[in-house]
C-alpha positions in Angstrom: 23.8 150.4 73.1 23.4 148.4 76.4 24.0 144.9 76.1 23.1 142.2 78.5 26.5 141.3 79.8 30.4 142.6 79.8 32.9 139.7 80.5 36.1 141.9 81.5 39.5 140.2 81.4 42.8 142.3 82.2 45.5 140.8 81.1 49.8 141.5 80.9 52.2 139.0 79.0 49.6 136.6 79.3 50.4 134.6 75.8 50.8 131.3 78.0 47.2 130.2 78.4 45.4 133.3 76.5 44.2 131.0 73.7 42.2 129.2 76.4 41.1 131.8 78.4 39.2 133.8 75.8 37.9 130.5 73.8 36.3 129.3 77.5 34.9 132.7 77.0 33.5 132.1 73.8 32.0 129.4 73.7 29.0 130.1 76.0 26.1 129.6 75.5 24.8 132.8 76.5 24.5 135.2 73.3 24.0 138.6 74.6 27.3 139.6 75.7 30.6 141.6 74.9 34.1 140.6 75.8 36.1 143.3 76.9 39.6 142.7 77.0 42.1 145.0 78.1 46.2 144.6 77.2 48.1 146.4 79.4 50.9 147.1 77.6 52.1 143.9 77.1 56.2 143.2 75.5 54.8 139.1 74.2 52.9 137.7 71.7 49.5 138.9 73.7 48.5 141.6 71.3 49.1 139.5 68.5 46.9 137.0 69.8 44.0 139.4 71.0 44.2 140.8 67.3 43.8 137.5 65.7 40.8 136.6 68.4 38.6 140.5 67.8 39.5 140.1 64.0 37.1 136.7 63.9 34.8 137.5 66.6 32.7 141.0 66.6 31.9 140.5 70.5 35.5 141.0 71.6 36.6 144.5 72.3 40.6 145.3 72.5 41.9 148.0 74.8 45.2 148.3 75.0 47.1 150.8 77.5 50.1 153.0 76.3 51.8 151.7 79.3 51.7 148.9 82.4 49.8 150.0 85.1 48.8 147.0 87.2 45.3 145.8 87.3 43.2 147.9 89.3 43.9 150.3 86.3 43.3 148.2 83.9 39.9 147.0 85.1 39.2 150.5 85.9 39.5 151.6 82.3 37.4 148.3 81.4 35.0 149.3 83.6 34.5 152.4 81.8 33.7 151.5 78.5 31.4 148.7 79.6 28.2 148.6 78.1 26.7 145.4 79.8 24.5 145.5 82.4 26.3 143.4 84.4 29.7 142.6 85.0 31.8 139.2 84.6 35.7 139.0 85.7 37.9 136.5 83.7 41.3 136.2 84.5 43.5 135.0 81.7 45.1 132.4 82.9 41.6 130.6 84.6 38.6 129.3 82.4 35.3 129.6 82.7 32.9 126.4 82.5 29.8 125.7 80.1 27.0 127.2 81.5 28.7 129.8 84.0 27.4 133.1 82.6 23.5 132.5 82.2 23.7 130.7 85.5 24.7 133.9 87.1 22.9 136.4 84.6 19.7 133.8 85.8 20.7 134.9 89.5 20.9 138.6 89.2 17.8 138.5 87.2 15.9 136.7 90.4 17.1 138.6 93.0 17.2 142.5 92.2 18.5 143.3 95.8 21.5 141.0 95.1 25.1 142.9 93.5 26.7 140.0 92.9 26.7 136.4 92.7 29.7 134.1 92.7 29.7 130.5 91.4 32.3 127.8 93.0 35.7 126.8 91.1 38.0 123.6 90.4 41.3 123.9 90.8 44.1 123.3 88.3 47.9 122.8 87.5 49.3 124.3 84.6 48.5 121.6 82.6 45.2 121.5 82.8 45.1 118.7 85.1 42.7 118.7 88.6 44.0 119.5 91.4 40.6 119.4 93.6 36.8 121.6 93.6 35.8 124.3 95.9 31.9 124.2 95.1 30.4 127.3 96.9 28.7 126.8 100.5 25.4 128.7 99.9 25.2 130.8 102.7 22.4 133.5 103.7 23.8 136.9 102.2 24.5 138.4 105.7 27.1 135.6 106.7 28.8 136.2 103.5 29.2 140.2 103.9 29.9 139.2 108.0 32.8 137.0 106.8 34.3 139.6 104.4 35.4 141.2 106.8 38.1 138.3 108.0 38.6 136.4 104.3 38.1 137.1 100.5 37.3 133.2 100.9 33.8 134.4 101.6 33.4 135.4 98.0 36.7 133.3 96.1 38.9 134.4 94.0 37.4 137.3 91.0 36.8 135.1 88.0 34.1 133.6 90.0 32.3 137.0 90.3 29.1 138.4 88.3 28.3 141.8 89.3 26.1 144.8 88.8 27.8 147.5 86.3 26.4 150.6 88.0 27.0 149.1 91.6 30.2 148.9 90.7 31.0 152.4 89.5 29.0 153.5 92.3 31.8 151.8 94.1 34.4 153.4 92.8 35.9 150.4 91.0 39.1 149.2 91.8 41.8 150.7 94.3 45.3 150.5 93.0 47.0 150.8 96.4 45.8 146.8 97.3 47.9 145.9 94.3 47.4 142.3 95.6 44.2 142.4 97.3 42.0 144.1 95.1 39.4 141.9 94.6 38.7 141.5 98.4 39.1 145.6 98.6 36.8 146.2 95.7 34.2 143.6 97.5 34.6 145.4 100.8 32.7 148.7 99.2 31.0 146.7 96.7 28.9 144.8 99.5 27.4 148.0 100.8 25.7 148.2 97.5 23.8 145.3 98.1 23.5 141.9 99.1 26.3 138.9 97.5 24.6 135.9 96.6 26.9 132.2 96.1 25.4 129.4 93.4 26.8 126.3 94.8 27.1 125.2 90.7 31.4 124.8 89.7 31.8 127.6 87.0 35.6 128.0 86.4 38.2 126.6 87.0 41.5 128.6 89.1 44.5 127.9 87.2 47.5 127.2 89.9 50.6 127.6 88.8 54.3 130.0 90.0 53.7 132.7 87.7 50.4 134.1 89.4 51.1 137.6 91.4 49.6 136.4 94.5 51.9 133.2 94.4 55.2 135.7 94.1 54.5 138.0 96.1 52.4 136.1 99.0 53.7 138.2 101.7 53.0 141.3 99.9 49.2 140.2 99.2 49.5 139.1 102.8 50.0 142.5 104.1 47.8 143.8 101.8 45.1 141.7 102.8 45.3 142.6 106.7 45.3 146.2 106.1 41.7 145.1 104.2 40.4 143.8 107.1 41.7 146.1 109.7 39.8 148.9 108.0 36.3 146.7 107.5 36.9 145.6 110.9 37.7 149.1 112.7 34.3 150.8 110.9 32.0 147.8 111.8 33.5 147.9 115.7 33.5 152.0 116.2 37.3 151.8 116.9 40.9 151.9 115.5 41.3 148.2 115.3 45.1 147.9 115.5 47.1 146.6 113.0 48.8 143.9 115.3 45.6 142.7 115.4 44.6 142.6 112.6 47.4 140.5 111.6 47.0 138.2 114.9 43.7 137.9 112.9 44.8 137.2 109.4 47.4 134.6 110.6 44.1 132.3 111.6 42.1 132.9 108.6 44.4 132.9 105.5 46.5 129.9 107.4 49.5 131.8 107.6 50.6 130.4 111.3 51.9 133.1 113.5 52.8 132.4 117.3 50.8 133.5 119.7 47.9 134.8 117.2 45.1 132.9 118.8 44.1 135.0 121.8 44.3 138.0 120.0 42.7 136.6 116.7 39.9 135.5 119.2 38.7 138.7 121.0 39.1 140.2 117.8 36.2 137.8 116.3 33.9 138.0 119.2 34.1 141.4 119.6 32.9 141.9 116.0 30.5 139.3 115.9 28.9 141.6 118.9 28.9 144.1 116.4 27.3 142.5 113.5 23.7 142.1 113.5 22.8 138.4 112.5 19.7 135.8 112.8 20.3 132.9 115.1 20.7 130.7 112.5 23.4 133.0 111.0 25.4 133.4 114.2 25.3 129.4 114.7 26.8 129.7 110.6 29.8 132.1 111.2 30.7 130.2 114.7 31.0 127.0 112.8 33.1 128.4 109.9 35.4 130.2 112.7 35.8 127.0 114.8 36.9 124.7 111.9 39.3 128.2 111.1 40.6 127.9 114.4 41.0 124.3 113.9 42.8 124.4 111.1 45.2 126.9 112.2 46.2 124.8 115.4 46.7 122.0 113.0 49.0 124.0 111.4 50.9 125.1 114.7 50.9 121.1 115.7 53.1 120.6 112.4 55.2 122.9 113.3 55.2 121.3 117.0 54.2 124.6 118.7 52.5 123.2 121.6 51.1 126.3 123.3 49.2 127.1 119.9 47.8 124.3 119.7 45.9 124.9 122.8 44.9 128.2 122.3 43.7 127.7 119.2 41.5 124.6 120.1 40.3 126.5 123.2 39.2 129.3 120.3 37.8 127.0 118.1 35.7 125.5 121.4 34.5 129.1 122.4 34.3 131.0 118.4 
């Protein structure tokens, strides 16, 4: 039987904040839903806890794996057995806000070009307390699939996505060889489906704390990350975009200061931007967003009192 919507959640060893993350879950509004949860093999209290949660609430569906296999995997055997139409990540250490779900089932609904729709998130310690909010910039749908090719910013992190179930196996699902990219991988095929559409509504909240992935192993994601968009970037140019600069690239827009980056980073932008077909309007869009980028990145190289960056990063921000 189809349903209406599968909220997918992988999770490992996630006892910590589990309780939270499934009852955020829960208590929306929306009825027509299933909650797919799958354990990979997790040694803590988590399959005790997903027991006691699927044993008092019939929309919760428990697979666990024989053995850990990271994440891709485990969203790829989610993805699966989903019977929803659409598709909602949940990460088990984030919550989602009253209202998120039929706010972007609404969305889908409207716009039947659209493959997926992101809401905007509020940051937050491991207590629970606010750290700041990140509401979505609604952007045309072109500027977003133009910017995916520099930053997962363009779409956030995955517990803000909503996404079409059969654009999503058409795919491929996820790619287990971006261990800690892949969100942004599985967006990078994912947009060719279709359009990506951003409610500017907050709909979760991004749980900050040393235990995520991407916090221990940054550099890892990092490199990860730059191999992403040195292969978007070398099929939208026509050419084998290098991986030096790709990473000149990546050091400007995930704010990981490298020296000498900018000129680089620059010709790289330009040159794709040549590529890319875009309104007026949307060109004016991604040339502001890459001049506060560059802007940001030589305020990072004047706290580090690297002179020469500075300039050449303001002279890219002046000419993005």
């Amino acid at each position: 039987m189809i349903v209406r919507l599968t909220v997918l959640m992988p999770v490992y060893n996630g006892e910590r904040y589990l309780d939270e993350a499934i009852a955020s879950i829960a208590a929306q509004e929306l009825a027509d839903f299933e909650f797919v949860i799958v354990d990979d093999a997790s040694t803590d209290a988590t399959p005790e806890l997903l027991a006691k949660w699927a044993a008092r609430d019939p929309r919760i569906v428990v697979l666990r794996l024989n053995e850990n296999g990271g994440t891709a995997r485990a969203l790829n055997a989610g993805l699966a057995i989903a019977r929803g139409e659409y598709i909602a990540r949940q990460d088990a250490d984030d919550l989602s806000l009253p209202g998120r779900l039929a706010r972007q089932v609404a969305a889908l609904d409207e716009n039947p070009s659209a493959v997926l729709v992101t809401v905007g998130r509020i940051r937050i310690d491991e207590q629970g307390k606010h750290l700041g909010a990140a509401p979505n910039l609604v952007q045309p749908p072109e500027v977003v699939r133009f910017l995916l090719h520099f930053t997962h910013a363009a779409i956030g992190v995955p517990g803000q996505s909503m996404f079409r179930t059969a654009a999503a196996r058409a795919a491929g699902g996820w790619d287990d060889t971006y261990r800690l990219a892949q969100g942004w991988e599985f967006a990078s095929r994912l947009s060719k489906q279709g359009a990506f559409l951003s409610l500017p509504e907050l709909g979760m909240q991004y749980r900050v704390h040393d235990g995520r992935v991407s916090v221990q192993f940054r550099d890892e994601q990092v490199a990860n990350a730059t191999r992403i968009s040195q292969r978007m970037l070398s099929e939208l140019i026509g050419r084998d975009v290098t991986f030096d600069e790709a990473a000149a690239s990546a050091s400007v827009w995930f704010l990981h200061p490298r020296k000498g980056a900018a000129p680089a980073a620059a010709r790289l932008w330009r040159e794709a931007l040549s590529h890319f077909p875009l309104t007026r309007r949307e060109r004016a869009i991604v040339r502001r967003i890459a001049a506060r980028r560059f802007a940001r990145s030589a305020a990072l190289h004047a706290s580090r009192m690297r002179p020469r960056d500075v300039v050449q990063h303001v002279s890219a921000a002046l000419r993005a």
